[in-house]
N, C-alpha and C positions, 0 to 999 in steps of 0.2 A: 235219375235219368235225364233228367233238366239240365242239369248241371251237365253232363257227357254231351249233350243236344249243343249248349252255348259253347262248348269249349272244342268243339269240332266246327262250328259255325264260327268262330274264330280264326281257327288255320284258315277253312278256306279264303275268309277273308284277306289273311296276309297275303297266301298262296295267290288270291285273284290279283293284289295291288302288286306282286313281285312279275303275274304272267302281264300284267300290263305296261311295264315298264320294258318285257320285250318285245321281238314283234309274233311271234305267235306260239302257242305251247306246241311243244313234243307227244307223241301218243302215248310215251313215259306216262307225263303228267298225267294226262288225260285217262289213264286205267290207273294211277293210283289213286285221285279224284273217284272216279268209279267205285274200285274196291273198297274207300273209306263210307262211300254212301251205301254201296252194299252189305257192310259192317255192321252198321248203326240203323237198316234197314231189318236185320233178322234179327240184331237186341230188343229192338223194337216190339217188332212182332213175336220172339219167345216170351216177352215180358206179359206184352198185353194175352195172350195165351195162357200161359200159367195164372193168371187174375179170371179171365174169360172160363178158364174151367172148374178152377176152384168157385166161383160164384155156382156153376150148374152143380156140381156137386155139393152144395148147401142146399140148393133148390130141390136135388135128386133126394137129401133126406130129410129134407121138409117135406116133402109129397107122401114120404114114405116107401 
């Protein structure tokens, strides 16, 4: 997941040095920007989920 985190943190990096060489991004840009962080925003979140509930349900048959 680290690894997907740095290599998306990457592009944007190129992506920021290419928009800064023009004079200002398109709303293009600017929603596939978006859509990339909203991407890696719900992998995110299913990942840490799936961990979050398999942990209760260890708890749920530890209690009994």
């Amino acid at each position: 997941m680290k690894k997907l985190f740095n290599r998306i943190k990457n592009i944007f990096s190129q992506n920021k040095s290419q928009l800064d060489k023009e004079k200002g991004a398109t709303m293009v840009e600017y929603a596939i920007m978006v859509a990339l962080i909203a991407v890696v925003s719900v992998a995110i979140v299913r990942s840490l989920g799936t961990t979050v509930s398999t942990q209760f349900n260890s708890v749920n048959v530890a209690l009994g």
